[in-house]
PDB file of N, CA, C and O in Angstrom:
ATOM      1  N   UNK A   1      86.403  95.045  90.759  1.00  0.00           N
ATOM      2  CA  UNK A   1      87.380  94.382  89.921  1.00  0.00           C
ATOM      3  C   UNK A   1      88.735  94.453  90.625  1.00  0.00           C
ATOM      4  O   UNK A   1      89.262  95.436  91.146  1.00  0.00           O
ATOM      5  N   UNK A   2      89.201  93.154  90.523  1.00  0.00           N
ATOM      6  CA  UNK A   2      90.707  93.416  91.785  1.00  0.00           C
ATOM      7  C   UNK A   2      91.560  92.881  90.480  1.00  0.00           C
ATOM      8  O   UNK A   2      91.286  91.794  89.971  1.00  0.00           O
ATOM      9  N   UNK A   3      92.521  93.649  90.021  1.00  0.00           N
ATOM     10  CA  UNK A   3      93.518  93.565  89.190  1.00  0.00           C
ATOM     11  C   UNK A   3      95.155  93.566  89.776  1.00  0.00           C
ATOM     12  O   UNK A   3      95.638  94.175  90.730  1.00  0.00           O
ATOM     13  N   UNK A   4      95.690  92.764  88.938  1.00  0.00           N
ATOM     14  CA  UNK A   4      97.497  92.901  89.721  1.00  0.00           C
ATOM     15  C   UNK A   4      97.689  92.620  88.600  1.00  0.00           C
ATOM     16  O   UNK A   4      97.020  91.798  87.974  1.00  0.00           O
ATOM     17  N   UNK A   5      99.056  93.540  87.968  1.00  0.00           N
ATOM     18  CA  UNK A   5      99.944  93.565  87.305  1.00  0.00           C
ATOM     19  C   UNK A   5     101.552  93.169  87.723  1.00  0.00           C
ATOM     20  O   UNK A   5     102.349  93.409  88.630  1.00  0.00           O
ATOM     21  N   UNK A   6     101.510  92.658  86.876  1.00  0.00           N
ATOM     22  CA  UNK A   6     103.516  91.979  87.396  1.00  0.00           C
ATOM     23  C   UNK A   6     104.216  92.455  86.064  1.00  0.00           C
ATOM     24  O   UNK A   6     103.907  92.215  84.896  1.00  0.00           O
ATOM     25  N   UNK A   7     105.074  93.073  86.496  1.00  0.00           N
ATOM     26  CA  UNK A   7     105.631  94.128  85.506  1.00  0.00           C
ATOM     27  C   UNK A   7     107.280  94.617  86.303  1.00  0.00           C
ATOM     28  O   UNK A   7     107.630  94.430  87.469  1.00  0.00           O
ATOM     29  N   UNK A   8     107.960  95.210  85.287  1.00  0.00           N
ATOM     30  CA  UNK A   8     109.197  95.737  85.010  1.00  0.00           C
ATOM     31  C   UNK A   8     109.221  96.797  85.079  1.00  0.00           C
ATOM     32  O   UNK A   8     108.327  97.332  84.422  1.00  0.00           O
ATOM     33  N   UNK A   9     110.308  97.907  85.962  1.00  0.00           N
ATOM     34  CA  UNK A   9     110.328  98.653  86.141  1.00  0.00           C
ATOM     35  C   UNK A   9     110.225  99.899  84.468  1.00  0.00           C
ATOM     36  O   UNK A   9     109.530 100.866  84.157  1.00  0.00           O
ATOM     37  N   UNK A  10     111.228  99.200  83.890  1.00  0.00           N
ATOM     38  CA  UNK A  10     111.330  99.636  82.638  1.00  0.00           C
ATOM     39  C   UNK A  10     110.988  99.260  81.414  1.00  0.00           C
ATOM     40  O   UNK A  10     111.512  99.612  80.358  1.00  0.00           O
ATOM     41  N   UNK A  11     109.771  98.274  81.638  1.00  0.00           N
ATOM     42  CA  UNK A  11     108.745  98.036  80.736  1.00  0.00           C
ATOM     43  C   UNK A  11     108.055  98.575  79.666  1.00  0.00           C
ATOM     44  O   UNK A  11     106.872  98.806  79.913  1.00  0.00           O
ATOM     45  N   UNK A  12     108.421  98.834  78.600  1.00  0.00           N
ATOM     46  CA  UNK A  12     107.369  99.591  77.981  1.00  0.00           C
ATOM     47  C   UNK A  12     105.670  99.320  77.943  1.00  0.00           C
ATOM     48  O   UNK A  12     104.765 100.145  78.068  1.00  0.00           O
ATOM     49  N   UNK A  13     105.607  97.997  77.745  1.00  0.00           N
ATOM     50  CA  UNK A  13     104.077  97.711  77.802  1.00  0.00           C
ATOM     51  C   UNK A  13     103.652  97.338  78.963  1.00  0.00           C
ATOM     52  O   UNK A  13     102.730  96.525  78.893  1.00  0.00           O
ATOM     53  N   UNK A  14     104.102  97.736  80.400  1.00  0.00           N
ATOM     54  CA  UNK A  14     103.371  97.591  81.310  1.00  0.00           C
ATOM     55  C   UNK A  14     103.091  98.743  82.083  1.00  0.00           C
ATOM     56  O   UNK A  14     102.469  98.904  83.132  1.00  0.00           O
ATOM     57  N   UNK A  15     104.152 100.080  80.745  1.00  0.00           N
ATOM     58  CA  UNK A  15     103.869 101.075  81.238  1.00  0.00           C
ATOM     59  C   UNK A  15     102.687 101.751  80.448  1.00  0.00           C
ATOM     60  O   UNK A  15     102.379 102.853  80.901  1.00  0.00           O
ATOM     61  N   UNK A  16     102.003 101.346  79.425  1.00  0.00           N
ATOM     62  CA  UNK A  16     101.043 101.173  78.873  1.00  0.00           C
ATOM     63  C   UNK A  16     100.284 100.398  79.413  1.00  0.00           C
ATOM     64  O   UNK A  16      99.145 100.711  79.067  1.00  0.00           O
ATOM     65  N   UNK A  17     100.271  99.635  80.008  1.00  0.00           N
ATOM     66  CA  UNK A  17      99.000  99.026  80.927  1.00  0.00           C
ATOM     67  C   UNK A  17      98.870  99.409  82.252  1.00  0.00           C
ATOM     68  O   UNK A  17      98.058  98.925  83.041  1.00  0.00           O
ATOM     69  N   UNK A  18      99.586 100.185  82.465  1.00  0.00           N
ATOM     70  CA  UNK A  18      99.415 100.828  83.549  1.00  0.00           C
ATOM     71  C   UNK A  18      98.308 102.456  83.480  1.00  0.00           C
ATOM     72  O   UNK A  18      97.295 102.863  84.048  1.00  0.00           O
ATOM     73  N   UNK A  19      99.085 102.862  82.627  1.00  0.00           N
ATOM     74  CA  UNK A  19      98.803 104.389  81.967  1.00  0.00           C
ATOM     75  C   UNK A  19      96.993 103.963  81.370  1.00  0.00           C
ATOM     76  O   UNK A  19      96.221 104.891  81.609  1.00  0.00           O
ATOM     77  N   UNK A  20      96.420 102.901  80.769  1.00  0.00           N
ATOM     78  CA  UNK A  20      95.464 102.595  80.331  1.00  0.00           C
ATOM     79  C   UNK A  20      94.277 102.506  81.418  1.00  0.00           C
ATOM     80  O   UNK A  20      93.146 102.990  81.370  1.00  0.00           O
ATOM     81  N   UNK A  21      95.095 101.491  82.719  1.00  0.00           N
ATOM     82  CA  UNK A  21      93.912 101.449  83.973  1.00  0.00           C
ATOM     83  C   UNK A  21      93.658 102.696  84.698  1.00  0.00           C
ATOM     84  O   UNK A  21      92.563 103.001  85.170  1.00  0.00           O
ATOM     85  N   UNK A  22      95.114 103.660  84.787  1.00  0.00           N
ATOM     86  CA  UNK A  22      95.075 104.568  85.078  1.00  0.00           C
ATOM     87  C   UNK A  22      93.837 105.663  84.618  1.00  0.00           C
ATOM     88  O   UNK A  22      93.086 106.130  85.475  1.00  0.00           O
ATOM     89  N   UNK A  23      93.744 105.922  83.565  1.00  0.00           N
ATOM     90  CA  UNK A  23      92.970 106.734  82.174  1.00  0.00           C
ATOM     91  C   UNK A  23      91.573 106.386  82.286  1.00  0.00           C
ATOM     92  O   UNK A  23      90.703 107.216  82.024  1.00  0.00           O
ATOM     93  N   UNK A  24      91.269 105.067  82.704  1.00  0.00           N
ATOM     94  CA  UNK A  24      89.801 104.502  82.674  1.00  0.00           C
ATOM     95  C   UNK A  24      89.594 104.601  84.171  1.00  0.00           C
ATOM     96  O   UNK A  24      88.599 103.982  84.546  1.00  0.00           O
ATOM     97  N   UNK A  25      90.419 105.349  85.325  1.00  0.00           N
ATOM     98  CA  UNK A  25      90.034 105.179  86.781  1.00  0.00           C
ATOM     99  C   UNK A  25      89.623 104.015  87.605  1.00  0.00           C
ATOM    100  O   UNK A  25      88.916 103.882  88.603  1.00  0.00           O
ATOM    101  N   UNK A  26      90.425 103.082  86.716  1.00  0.00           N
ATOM    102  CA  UNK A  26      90.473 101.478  87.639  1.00  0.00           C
ATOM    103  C   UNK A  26      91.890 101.500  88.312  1.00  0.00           C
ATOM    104  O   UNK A  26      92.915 101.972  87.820  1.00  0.00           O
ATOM    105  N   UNK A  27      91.746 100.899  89.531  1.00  0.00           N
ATOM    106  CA  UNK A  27      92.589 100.549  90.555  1.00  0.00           C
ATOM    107  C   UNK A  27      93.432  99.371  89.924  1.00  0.00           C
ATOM    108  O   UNK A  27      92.892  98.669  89.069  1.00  0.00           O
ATOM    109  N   UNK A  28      94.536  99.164  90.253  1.00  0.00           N
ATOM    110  CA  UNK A  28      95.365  97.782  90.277  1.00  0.00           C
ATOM    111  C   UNK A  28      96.574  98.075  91.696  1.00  0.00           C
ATOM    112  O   UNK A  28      96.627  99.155  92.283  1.00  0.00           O
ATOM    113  N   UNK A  29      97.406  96.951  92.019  1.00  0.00           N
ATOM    114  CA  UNK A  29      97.818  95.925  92.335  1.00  0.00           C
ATOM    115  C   UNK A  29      99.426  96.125  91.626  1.00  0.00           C
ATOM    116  O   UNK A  29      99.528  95.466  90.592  1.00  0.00           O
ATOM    117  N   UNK A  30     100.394  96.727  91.909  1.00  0.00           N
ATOM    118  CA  UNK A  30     101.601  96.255  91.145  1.00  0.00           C
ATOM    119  C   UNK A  30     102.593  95.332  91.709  1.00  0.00           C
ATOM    120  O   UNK A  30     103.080  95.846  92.716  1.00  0.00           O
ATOM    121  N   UNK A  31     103.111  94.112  91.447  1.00  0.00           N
ATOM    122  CA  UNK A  31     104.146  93.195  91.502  1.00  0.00           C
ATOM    123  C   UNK A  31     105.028  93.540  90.705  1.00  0.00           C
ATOM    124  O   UNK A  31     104.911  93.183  89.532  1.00  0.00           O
ATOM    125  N   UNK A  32     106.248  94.392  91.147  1.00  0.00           N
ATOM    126  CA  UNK A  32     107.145  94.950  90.329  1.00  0.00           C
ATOM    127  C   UNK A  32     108.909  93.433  90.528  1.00  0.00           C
ATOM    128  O   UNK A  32     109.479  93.015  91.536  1.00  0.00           O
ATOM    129  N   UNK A  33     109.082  93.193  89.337  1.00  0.00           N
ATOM    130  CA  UNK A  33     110.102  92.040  89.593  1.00  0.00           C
ATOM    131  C   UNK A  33     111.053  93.079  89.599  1.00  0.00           C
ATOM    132  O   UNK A  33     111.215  94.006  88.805  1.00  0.00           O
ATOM    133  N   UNK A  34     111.695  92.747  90.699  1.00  0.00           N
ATOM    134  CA  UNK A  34     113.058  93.191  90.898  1.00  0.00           C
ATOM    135  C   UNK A  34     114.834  92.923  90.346  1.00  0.00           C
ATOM    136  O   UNK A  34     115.468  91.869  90.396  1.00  0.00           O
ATOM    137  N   UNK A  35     115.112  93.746  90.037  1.00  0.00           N
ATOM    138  CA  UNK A  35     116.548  93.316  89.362  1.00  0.00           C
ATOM    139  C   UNK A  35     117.820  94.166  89.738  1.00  0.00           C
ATOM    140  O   UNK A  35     117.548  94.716  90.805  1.00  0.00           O
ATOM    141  N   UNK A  36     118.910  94.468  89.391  1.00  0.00           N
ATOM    142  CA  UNK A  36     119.906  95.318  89.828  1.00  0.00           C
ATOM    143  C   UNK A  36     119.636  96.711  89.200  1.00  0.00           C
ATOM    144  O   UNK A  36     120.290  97.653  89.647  1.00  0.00           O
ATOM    145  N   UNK A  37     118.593  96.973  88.051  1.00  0.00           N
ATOM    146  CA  UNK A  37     118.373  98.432  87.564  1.00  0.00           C
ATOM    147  C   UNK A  37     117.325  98.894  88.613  1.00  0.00           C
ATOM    148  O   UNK A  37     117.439 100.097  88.848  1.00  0.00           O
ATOM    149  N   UNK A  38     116.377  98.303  89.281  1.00  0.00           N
ATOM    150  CA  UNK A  38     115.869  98.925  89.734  1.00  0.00           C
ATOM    151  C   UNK A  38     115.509  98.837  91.538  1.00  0.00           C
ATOM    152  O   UNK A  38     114.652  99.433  92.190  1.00  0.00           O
ATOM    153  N   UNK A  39     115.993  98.375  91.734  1.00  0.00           N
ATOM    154  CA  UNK A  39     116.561  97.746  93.502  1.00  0.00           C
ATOM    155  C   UNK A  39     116.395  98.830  94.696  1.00  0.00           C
ATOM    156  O   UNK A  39     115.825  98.673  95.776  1.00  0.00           O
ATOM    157  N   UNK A  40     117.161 100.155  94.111  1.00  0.00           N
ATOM    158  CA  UNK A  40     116.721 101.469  94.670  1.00  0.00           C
ATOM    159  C   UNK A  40     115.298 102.766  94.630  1.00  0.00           C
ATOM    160  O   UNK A  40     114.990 103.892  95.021  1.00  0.00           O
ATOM    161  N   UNK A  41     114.755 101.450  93.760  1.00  0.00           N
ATOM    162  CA  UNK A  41     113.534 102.623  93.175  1.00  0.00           C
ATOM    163  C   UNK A  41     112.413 103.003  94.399  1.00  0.00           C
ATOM    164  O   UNK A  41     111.818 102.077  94.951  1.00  0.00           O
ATOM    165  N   UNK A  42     112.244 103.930  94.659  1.00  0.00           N
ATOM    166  CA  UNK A  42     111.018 104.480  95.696  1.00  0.00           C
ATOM    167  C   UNK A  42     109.787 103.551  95.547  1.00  0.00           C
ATOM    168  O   UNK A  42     109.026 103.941  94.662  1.00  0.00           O
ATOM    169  N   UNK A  43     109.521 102.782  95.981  1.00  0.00           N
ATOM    170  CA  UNK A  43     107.701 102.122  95.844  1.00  0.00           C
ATOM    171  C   UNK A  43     106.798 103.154  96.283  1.00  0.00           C
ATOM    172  O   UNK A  43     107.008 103.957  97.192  1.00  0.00           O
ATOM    173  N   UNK A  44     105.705 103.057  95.510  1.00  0.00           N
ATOM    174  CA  UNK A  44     104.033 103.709  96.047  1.00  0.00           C
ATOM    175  C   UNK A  44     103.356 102.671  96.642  1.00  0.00           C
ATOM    176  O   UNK A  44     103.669 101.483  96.723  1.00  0.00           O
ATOM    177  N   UNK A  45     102.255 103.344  97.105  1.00  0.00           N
ATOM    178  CA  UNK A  45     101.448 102.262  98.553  1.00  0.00           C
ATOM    179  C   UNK A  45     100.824 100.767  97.704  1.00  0.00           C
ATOM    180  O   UNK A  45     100.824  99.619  98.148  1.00  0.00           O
ATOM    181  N   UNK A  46     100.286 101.292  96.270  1.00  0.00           N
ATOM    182  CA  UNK A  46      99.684  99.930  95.372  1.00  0.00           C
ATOM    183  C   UNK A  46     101.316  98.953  94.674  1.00  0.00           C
ATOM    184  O   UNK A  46     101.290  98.275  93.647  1.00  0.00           O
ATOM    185  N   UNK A  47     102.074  99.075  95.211  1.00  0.00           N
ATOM    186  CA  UNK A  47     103.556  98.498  94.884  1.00  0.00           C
ATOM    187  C   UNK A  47     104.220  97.158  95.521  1.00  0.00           C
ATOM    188  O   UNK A  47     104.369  97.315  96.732  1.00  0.00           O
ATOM    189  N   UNK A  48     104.435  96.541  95.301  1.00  0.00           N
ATOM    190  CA  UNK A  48     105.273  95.177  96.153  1.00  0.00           C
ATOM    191  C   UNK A  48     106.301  94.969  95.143  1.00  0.00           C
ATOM    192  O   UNK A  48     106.197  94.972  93.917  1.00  0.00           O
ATOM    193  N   UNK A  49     107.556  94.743  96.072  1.00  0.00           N
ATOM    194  CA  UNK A  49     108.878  93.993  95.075  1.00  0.00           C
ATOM    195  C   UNK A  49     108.527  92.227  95.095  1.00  0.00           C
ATOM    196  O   UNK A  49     107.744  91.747  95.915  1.00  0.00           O
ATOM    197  N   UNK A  50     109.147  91.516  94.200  1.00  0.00           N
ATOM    198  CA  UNK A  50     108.688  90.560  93.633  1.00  0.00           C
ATOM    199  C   UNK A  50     110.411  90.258  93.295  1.00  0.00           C
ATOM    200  O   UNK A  50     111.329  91.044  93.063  1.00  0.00           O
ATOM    201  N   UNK A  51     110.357  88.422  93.408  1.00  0.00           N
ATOM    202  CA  UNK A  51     111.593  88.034  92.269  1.00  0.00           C
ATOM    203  C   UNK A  51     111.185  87.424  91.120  1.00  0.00           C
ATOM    204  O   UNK A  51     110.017  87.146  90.847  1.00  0.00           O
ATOM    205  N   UNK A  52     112.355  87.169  90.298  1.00  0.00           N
ATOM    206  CA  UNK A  52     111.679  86.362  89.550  1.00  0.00           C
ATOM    207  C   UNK A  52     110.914  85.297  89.291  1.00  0.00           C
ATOM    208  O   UNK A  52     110.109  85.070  88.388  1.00  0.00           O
ATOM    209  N   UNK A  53     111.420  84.432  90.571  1.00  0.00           N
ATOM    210  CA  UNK A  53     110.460  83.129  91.125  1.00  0.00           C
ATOM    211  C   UNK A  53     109.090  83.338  91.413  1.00  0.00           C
ATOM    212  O   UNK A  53     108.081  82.692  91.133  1.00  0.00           O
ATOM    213  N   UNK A  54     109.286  84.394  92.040  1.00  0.00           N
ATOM    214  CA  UNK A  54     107.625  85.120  92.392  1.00  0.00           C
ATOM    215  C   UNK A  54     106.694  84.805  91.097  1.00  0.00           C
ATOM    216  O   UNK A  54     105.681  84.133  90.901  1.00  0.00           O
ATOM    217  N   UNK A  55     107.647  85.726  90.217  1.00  0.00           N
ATOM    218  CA  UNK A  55     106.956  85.846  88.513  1.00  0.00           C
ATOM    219  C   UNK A  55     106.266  84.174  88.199  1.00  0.00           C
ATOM    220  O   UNK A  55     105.087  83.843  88.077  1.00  0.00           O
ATOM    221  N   UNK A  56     107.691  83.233  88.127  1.00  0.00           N
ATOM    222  CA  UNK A  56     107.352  82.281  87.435  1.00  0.00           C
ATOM    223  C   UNK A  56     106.070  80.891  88.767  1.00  0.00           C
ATOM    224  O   UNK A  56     105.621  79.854  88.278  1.00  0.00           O
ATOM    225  N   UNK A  57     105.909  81.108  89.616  1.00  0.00           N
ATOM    226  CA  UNK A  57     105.434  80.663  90.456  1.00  0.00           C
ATOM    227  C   UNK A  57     103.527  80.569  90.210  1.00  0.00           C
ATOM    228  O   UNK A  57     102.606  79.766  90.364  1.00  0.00           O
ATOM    229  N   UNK A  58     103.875  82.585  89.534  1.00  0.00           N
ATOM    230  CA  UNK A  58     101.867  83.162  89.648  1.00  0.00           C
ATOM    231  C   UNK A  58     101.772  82.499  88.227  1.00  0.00           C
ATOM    232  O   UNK A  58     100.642  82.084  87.967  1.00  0.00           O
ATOM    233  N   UNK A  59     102.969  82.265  87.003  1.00  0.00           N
ATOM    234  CA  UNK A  59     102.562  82.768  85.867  1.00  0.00           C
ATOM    235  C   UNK A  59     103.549  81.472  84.962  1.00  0.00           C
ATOM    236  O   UNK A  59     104.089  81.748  83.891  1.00  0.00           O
ATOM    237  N   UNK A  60     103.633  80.367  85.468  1.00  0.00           N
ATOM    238  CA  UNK A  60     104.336  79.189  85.092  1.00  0.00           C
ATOM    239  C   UNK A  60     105.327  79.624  83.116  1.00  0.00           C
ATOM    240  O   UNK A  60     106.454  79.509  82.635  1.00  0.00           O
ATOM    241  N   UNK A  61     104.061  80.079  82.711  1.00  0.00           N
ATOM    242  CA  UNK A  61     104.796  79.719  80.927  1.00  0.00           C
ATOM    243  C   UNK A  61     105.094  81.029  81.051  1.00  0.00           C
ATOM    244  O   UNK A  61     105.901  81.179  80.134  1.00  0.00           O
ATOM    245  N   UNK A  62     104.961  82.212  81.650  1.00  0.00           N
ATOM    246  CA  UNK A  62     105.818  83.631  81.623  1.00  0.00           C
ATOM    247  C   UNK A  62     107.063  83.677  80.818  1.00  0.00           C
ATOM    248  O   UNK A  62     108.050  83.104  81.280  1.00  0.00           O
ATOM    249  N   UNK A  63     107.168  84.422  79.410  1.00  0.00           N
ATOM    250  CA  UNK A  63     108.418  84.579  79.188  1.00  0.00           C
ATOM    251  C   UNK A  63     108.489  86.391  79.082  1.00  0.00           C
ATOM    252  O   UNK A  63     109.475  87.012  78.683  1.00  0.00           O
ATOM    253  N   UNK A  64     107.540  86.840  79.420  1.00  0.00           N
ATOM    254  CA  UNK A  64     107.350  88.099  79.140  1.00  0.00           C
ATOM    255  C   UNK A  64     106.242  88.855  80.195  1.00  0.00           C
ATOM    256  O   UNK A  64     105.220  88.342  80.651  1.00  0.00           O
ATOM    257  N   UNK A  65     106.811  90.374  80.470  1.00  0.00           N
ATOM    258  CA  UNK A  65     105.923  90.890  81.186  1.00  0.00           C
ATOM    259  C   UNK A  65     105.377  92.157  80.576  1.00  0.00           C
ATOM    260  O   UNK A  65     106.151  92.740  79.818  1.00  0.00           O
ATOM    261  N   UNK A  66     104.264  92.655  80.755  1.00  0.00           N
ATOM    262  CA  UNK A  66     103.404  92.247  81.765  1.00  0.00           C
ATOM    263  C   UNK A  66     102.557  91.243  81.985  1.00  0.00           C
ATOM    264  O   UNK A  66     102.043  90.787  80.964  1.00  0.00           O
ATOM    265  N   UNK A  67     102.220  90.707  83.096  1.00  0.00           N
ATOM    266  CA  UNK A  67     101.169  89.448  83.127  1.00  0.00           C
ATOM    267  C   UNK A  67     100.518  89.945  83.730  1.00  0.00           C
ATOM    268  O   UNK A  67     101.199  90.856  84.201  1.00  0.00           O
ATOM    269  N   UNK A  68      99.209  90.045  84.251  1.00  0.00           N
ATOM    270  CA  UNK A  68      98.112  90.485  84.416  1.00  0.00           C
ATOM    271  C   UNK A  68      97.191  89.494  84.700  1.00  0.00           C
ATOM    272  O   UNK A  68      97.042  88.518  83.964  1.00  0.00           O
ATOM    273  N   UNK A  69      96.260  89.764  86.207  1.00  0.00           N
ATOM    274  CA  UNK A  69      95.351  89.050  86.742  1.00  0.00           C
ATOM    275  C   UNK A  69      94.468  89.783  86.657  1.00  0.00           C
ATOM    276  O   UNK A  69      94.876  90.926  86.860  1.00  0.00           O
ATOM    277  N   UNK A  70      92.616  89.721  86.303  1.00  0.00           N
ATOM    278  CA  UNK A  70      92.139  90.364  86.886  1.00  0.00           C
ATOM    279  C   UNK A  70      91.214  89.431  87.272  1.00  0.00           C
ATOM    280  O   UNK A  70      90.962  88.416  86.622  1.00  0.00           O
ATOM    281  N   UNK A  71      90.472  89.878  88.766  1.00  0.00           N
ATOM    282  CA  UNK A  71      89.614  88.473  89.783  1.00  0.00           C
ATOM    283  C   UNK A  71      90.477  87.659  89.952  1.00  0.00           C
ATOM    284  O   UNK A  71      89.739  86.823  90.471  1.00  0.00           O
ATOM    285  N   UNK A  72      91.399  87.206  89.952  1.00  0.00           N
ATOM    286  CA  UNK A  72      92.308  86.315  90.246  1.00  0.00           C
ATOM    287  C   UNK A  72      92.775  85.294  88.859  1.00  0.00           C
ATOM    288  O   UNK A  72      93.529  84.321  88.889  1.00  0.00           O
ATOM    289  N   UNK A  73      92.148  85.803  87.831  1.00  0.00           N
ATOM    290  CA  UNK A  73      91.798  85.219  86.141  1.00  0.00           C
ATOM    291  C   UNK A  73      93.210  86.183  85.221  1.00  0.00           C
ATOM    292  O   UNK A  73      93.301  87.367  84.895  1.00  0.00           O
ATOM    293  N   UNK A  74      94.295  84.797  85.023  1.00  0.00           N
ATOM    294  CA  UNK A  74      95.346  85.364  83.984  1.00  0.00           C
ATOM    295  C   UNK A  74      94.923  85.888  82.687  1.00  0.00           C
ATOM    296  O   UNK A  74      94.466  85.132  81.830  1.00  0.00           O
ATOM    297  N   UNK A  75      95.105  87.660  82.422  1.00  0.00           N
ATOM    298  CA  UNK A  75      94.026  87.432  80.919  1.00  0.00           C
ATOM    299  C   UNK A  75      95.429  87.708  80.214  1.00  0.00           C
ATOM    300  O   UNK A  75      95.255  87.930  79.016  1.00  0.00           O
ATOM    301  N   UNK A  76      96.855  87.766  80.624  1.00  0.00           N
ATOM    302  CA  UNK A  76      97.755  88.191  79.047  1.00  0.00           C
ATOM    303  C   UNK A  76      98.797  89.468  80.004  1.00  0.00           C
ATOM    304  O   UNK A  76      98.974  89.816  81.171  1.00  0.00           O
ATOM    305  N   UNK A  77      99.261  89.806  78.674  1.00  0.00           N
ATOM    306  CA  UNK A  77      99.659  91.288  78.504  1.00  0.00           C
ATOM    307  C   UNK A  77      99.411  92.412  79.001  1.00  0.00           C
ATOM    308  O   UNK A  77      98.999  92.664  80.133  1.00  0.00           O
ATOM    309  N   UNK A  78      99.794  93.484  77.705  1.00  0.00           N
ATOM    310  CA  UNK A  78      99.134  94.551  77.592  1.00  0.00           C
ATOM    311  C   UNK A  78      97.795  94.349  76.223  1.00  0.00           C
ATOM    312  O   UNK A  78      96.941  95.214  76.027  1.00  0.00           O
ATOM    313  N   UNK A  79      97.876  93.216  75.524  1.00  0.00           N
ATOM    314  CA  UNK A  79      97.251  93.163  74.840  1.00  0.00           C
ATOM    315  C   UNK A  79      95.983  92.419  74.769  1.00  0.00           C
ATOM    316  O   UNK A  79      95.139  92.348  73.875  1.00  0.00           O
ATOM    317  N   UNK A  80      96.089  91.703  76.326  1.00  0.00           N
ATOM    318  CA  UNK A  80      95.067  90.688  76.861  1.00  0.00           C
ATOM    319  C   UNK A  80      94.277  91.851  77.410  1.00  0.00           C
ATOM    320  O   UNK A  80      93.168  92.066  76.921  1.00  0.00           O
ATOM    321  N   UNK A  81      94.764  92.672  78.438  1.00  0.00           N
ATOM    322  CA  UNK A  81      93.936  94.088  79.318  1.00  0.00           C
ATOM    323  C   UNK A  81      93.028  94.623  78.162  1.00  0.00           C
ATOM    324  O   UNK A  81      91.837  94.901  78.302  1.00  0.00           O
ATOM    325  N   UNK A  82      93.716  94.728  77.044  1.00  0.00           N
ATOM    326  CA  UNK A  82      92.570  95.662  75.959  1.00  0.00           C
ATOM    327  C   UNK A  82      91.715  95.147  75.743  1.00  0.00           C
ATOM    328  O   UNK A  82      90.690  95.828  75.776  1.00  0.00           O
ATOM    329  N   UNK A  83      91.556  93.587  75.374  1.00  0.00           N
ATOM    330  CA  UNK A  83      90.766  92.788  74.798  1.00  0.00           C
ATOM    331  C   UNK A  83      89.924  92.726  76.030  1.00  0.00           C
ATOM    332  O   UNK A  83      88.873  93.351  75.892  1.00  0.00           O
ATOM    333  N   UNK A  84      90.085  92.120  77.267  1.00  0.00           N
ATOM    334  CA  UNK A  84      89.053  92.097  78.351  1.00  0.00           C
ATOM    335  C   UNK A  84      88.299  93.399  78.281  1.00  0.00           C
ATOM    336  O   UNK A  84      87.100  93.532  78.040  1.00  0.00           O
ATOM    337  N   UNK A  85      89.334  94.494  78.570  1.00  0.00           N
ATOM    338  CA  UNK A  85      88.579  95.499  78.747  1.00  0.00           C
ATOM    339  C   UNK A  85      87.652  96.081  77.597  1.00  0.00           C
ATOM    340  O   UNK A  85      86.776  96.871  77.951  1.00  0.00           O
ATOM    341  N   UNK A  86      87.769  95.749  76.196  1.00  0.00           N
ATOM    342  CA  UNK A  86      87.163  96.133  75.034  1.00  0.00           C
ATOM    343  C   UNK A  86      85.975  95.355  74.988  1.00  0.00           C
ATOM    344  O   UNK A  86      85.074  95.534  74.169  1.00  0.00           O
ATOM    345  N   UNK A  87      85.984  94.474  75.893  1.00  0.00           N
ATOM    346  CA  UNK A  87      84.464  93.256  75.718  1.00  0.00           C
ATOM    347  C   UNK A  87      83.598  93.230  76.421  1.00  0.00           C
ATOM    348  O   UNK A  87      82.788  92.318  76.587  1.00  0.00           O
ATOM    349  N   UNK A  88      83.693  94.780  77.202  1.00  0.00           N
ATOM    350  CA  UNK A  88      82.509  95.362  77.788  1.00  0.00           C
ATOM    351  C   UNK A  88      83.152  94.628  79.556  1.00  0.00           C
ATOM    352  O   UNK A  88      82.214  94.066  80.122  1.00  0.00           O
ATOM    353  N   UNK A  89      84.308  94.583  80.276  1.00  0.00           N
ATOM    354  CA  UNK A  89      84.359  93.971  81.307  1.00  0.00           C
ATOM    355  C   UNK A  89      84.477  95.233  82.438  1.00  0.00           C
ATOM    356  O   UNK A  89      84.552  94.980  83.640  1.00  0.00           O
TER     357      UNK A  89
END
């Protein structure tokens, strides 16, 4: 399963979808959009900075993050990840 998350440094629900793949020992992919709060932040090796164009480019109607691919398939949120993942995926 190849998952990427595009998410905010200071996200609450992508820090919940993070903490969730984490918990179940699935791998992801982070596209972190970059802004002036978080510009200096240390990246980890599963990390890439991103702009916002980036965002709206993968994720056209994006008004909110997190967005979430998994297989290369947009499923949502943090509330799309549960539902895939709750349906036996």
């Amino acid at each position: 399963m190849n998952i990427e998350i595009y998410s905010k440094s200071s996200c609450a629900f992508c820090i919940k979808a993070k903490t969730l793949l984490k918990s179940k020992s699935i791998g992801f992919k982070e596209f972190i959009v970059q802004d002036f709060t978080n510009k200096h932040m240390d990246l980890e090796d599963n990390q890439t900075w991103i702009t916002r164009e980036d965002l709206l480019e993968q994720f056209p109607n994006a008004r909110t993050v997190p967005q979430i691919k998994i297989d290369g398939e947009a499923v949502g949120g943090f509330e799309g990840l549960v539902e895939y993942l709750n349906n036996g995926n």
